[in-house]
N, C-alpha and C positions, 0 to 999 in steps of 0.2 A: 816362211812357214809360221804360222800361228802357232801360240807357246801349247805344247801336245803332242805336237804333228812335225814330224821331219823327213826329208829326202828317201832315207833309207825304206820305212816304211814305203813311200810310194812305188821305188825301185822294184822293190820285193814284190810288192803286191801284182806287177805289170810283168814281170818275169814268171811269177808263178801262176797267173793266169785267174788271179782270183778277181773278188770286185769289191772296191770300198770306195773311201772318198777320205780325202785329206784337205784340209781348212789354208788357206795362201791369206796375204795380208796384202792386198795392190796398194802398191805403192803411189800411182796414177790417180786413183780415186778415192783412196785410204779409207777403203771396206774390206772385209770381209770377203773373200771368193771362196765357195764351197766346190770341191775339185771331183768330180764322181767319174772313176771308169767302172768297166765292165767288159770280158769278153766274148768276140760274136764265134760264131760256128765256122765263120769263112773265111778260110786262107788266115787265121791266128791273126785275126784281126781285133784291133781293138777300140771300142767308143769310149770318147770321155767327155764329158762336159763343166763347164764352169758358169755357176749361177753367182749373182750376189747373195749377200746374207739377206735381204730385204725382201728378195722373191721370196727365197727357200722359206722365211718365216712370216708369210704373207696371208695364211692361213692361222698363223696361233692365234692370236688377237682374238680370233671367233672363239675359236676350244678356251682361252684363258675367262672369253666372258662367260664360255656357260659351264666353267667350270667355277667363277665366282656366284652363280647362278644355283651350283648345285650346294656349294659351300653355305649362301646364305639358307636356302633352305635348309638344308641339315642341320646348321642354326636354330633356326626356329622351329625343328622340330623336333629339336634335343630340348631348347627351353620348354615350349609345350608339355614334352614328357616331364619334364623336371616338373612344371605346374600342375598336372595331373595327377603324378604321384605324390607332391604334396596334397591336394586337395583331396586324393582318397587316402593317404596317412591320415590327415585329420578327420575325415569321415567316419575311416575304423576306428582311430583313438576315441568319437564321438561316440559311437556305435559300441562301442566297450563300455564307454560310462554309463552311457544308457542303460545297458546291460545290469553294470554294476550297482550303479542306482536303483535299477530295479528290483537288481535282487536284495540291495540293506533294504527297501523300503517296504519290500512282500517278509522280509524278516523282523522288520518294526511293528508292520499288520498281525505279525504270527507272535510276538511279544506284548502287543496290546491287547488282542484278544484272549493270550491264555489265562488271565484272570477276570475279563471281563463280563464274567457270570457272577462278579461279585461288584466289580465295580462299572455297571453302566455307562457309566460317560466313556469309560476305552473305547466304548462302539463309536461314538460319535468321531472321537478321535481318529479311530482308527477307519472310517468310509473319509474323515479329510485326506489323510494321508494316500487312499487310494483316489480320491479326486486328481490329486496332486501329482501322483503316478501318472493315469490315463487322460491329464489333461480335461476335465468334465467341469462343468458348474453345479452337477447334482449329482452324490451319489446314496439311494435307498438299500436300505434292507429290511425286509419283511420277514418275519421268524412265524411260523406256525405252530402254534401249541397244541398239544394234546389233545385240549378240552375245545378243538377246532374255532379256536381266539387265534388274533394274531397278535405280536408285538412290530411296533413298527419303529423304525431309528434312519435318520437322515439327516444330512450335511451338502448344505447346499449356498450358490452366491447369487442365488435368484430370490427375487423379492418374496418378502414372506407372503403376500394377499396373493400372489401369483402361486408362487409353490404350492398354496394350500388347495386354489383351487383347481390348476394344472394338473400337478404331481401328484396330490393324494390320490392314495390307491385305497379307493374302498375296497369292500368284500366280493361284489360282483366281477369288478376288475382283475382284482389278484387271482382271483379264479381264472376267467379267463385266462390270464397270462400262464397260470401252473399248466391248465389244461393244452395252452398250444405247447408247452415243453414236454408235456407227455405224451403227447401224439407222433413223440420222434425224431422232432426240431431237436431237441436237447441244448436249445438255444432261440433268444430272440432277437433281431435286429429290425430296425423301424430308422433306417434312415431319413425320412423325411417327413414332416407331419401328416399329411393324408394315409402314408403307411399306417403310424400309430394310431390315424385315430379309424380304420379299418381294422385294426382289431383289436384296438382295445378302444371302443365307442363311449362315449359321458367324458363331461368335462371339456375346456376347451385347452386349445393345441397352440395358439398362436405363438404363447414365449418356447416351445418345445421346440427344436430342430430336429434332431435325433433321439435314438434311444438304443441301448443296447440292455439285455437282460441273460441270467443264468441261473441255473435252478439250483440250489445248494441240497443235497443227499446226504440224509441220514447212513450209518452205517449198515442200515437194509438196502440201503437203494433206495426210498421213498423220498419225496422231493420235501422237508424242511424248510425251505426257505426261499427268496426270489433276492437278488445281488444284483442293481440296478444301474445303470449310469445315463443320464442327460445330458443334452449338448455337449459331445466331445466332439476333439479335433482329426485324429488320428483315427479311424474307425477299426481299420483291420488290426493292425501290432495289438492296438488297447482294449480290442475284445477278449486278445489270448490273453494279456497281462490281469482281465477280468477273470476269466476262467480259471488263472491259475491261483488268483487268493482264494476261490471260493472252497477249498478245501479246507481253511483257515474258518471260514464260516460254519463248516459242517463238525468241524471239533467245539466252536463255540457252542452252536447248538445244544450239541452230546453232553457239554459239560454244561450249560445252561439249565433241560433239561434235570440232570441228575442233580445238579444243586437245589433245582424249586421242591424234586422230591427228597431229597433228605432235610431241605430246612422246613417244608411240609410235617415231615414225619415231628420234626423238632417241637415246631408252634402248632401242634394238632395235637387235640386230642382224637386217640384213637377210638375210643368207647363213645363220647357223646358228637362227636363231628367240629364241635367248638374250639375255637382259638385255647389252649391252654395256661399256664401260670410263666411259661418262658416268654410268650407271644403278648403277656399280659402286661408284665413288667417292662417289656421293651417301648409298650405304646405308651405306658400309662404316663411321663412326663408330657408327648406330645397333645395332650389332650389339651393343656392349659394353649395353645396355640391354634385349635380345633374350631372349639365354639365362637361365636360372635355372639348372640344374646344370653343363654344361660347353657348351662350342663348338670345334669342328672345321673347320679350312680343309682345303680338300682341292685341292692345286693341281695341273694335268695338262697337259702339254706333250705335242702331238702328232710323236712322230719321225719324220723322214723327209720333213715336208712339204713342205720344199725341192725335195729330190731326187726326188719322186714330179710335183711340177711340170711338173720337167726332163723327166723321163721318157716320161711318159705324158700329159701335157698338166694345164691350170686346172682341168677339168673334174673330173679326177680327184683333184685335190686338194681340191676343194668337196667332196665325194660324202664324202673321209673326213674333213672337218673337221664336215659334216653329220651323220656317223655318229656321230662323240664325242659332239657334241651332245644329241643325240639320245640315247645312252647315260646321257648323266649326267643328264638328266629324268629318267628310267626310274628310276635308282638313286635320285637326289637330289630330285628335284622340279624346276621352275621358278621357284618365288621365290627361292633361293638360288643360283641357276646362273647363272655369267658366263663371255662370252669377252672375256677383257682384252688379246687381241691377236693375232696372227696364227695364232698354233701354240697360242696360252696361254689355257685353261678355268682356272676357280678354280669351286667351293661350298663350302657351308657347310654345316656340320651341327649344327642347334641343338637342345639337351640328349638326344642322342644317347649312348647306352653306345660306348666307343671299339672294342671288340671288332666293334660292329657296323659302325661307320664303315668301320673297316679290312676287314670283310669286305665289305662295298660294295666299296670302291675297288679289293678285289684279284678283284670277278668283274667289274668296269667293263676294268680292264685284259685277264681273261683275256678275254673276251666278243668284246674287241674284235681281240684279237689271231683268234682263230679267223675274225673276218672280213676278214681281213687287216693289219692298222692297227694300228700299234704306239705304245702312249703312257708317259710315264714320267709317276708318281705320286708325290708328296708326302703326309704327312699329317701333321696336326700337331693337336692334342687337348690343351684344358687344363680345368681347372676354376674357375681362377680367372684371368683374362683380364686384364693392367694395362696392355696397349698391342696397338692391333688390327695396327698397321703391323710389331710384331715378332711376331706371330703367323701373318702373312703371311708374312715372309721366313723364317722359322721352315721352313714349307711351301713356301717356293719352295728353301729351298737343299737338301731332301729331294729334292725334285725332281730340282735338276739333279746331285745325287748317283745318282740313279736313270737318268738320262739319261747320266752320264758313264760310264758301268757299262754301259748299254745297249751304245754306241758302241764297248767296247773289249774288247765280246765278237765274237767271230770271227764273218766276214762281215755285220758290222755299219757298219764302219768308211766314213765320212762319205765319203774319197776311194776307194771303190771304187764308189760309187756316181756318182762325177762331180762331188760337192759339192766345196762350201769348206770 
């Protein structure tokens, strides 16, 4: 008997009529014999037979191969999964910083822009930073003002002669663009250049590949602004990634905006429309940096506004402090025109011929005298300028040489009028 297997057991099994097998060791052939009875139905009879081991397992061979068969697959389809799930672990972990990046970066947009009504370059800054987000070589923004101007701000790695002639968005264009975001698009996408330039026509297209656009709202809902991007890579993700700074944009605006009007209110005067004495002292260093050939103050005191007060009432002394005003636009323009004080207009006249200046200021005065309103005039003209504060008083003391000459001409004279 083979070591397991003994006498007894086979004894038992033939007496009680069951069926097994029990393993012999032949001595003759020194294998293995596999010993199999079984009982028949007839006359308590019984089958037995003896196989060698060689037959009996004649068959595993096949099952061992394909069961290394199924072993190596399961192998490799256990590393696969390993690889798989590594490759989407690193996808998500990718897919999270992305994330995450996107959101410091739409946070560093929302940290540049909240003072960038004060300080302009954050804009610029801050459309790099969203380049950099959606992947773009260009990103615009167009700001619509009030006074239906636009301001225009862009960052871009496309050549400057190209961008300027490509990407600038004139007035017709921008229109266009706001006009197809109000029709319900409430978004533009121009994948390919024939797209862009079907609707938005002028200019040529060839460095342009794409274009995505969004309309920046005011806190009525009115469309403020247009939020641009060129050549990107990522089209879908980096449209949403556009859209969702542009609410970053819509607070710039607001606070943009409300800063032109209250530093408006600041450097205006309210009464004659003129840059005031805040707006005046702030320019007035810049000026020596201004001219190239010469520069001319032109300082103007209005006579009589006192006495015209007294007389006739406030009203009519607004009416001709309005009228000079008004006057020295006409002659002088408005970026150079100030009223520094009650009675006292000053401008300037940058690289002006002096013959001209002076013939300016002496039809300002006649002009205004025919409308009744009498002003004494300084002027003062140099070519080479080495202090702006003596080029000033230069033209104020013409002035009041002009004003003391006024007064001390008959029926001029300050107490016949009532004054001090």
């Amino acid at each position: 008997m083979a070591p397991g297997y003994n006498h007894e057991q086979l004894k038992q099994g033939l007496i009680d009529g069951e069926k097994g097998y029990v393993v012999f060791v032949s001595e003759t052939i020194g294998k293995y014999l596999y010993f199999y009875y079984e009982p028949l139905t007839i006359n308590q009879w019984r089958i037995a037979l003896s196989v060698s081991e060689d037959v009996v397992f004649s068959g595993a061979h096949s099952i061992r191969n394909v069961l290394y068969i199924f072993l190596v697959f399961e192998a490799l389809c256990f590393i696969l999964y390993l690889l798989w799930l590594f490759r989407y672990v690193r996808s998500q972990m990718r897919n999270k910083q992305r994330q995450l990046d996107a959101v410091n970066n739409i946070y560093d947009v929302e940290k540049l822009l909240f003072n960038a009504h004060e300080r302009q370059e954050n804009i610029v800054m801050a459309l790099e930073k969203i380049a950099g987000i959606i992947s773009a070589e260009k990103v615009c923004f167009w700001m619509l003002e009030q006074s239906e101007g636009t301001l225009s701000f862009q960052w871009g790695k496309l050549e400057q002669e190209d961008a300027g002639e490509n990407i600038r968005m004139g007035k017709e264009r921008l229109r266009r663009l706001i006009d197809y975001c109000a029709q319900g698009q409430g978004q533009f996408k121009a994948y390919d250049a024939e797209t862009l330039r079907t609707v938005l026509p002028a200019g040529k297209s060839h460095d342009v590949k794409n274009m995505i656009a969004v309309p920046v709202e005011d806190m009525d809902g009115n469309v403020c602004g247009i939020l641009s991007a060129f050549n990107i890579s990522d089209k879908q993700s980096n449209f949403t990634l556009l859209k969702s700074v542009s609410f970053s944009f819509t607070m710039f605006c607001h606070n943009m905006r409300s800063y032109n009007a209250i530093k408006e209110q600041g450097e205006k005067d309210v009464l004659s429309g003129l840059y005031n004495r805040n707006r005046y002292e702030m320019d007035l260093p810049d000026y020596l940096n201004k001219y190239k050939s010469s520069l001319a103050c032109i300082y103007v005191d209005a006579n009589g506004l006192h006495e015209l007060n007294n007389s006739m009432g406030h009203e009519a002394g607004d009416r001709m402090l309005r009228t000079v005003a008004s006057k020295l636009q006409e002659k002088f323009g408005t970026q150079y025109t100030y009223r520094i004080g009650g009675d006292e207009f000053l401008a300037f006249a940058v690289d002006m011929d002096e013959a001209a200046v002076k013939m300016l200021s002496r039809e300002t005065e006649s002009e205004l005298k025919k409308e009744g309103f009498h002003v004494s005039v300084g002027v003062e003209w140099e070519t080479a300028v080495s202090s702006m504060d003596a080029l000033v008083k230069a033209a104020e003391k013409k002035m009041y040489a002009s004003k003391k000459a006024y007064y001390e001409r008959k029926g001029n004279d300050r107490r016949q009028r009532g004054g001090h």
